[in-house]
C-alpha angles and dihedrals in degrees: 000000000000111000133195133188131226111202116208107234129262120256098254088187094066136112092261091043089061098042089055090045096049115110086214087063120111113175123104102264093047098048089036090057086047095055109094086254085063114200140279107284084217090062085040099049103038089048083051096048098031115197104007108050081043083061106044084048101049086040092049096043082056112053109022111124109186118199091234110029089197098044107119098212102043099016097112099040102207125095133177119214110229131198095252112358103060131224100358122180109241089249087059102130114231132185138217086259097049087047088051086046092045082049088052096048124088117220106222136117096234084066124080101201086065106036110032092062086042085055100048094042082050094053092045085058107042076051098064100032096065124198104316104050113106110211109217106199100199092203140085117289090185085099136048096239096106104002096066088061103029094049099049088054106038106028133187082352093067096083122158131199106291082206075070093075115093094010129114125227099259086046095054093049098050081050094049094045079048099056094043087051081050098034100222130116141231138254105271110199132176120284102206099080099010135140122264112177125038137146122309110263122236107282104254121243109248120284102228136223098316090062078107098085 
């Protein structure tokens, strides 16, 4: 069984979106967004979430198994939603303008600058996987910013880690960066019908100095 993953989208509004953006900033990620090559969303992205996007990347790098590893559509495996331009692979190369233009962007379903690239990136995709290919979304599906569309495209195949209820974002990536140090997955379950909200897990012990997988 082939299996993809689907990456919610970093909050490009936030304090660290706005340090990387800023044309006073000097280290290498935010000059290097700035160079007419621009930078890797996945770097971008993971330095503007922090721990949790970091997570979900490492985790996803890890255990995506695309159905056709050369396939140049499909062949990652590993896609992260964005506010205006869709499903983009994390090497995607963005620049300072298309980061101003993701801060801009509002991710919810009700707009179509937001919904109408993520479904045809999604209907490209449920083109080239085929039937027996399973979708993880590694997100929250307590809100309708990515289920609405995803659903409606991928079906009972879009599942997403049931460890993920009840926990908070810092919390799911310090359990993602764990179960790559242990390699072992987690439980993927539908998302149509599923539950969304649950007890708080117990918080997890530290991960030590290796967390920086």
């Amino acid at each position: 069984m082939g299996r993809i993953f689907l990456l919610s989208p970093a909050n490009c509004n936030g304090a660290r979106a706005k340090q990387v953006l800023s044309p006073n900033a000097r280290f290498g990620l935010a000059q290097e967004l700035r160079s007419p090559r621009g930078a890797m969303l996945g770097d971008v992205f993971a330095f503007v979430s922090g721990l949790y996007f970091r997570g979900k990347l490492t985790y996803a790098l890890h255990f995506a198994a695309p159905p056709e590893p050369g396939n140049p559509v499909i062949g990652c495996g590993v896609y992260v939603i964005t506010p205006s331009a869709g499903l983009r692979s994390p090497d995607t190369l963005v620049t300072h303008e298309a980061m101003r233009t993701f801060a801009e962007g509002r991710v919810d379903p009700d707009n179509a600058s937001y919904r109408r690239p993520l479904e045809r990136s999604a209907r490209v995709l449920v083109g080239e996987i085929g039937s027996g290919c399973d979708v993880v979304l590694l997100g929250s599906i307590a809100s309708r910013k990515y289920v609405d569309v995803l659903l409606e495209i991928f079906g009972d195949r879009l599942r997403f880690p049931v460890e993920f209820v009840g926990r908070g974002d810092m919390s799911r990536g310090g359990l993602l960066l764990r179960k790559v140090r242990e390699g072992t997955e987690l439980e993927y379950v539908p998302v149509a019908g599923a539950v969304v909200h649950g007890t708080r897990p117990p918080k997890l012990p530290p991960l030590g100095p290796r967390a920086s997988l």
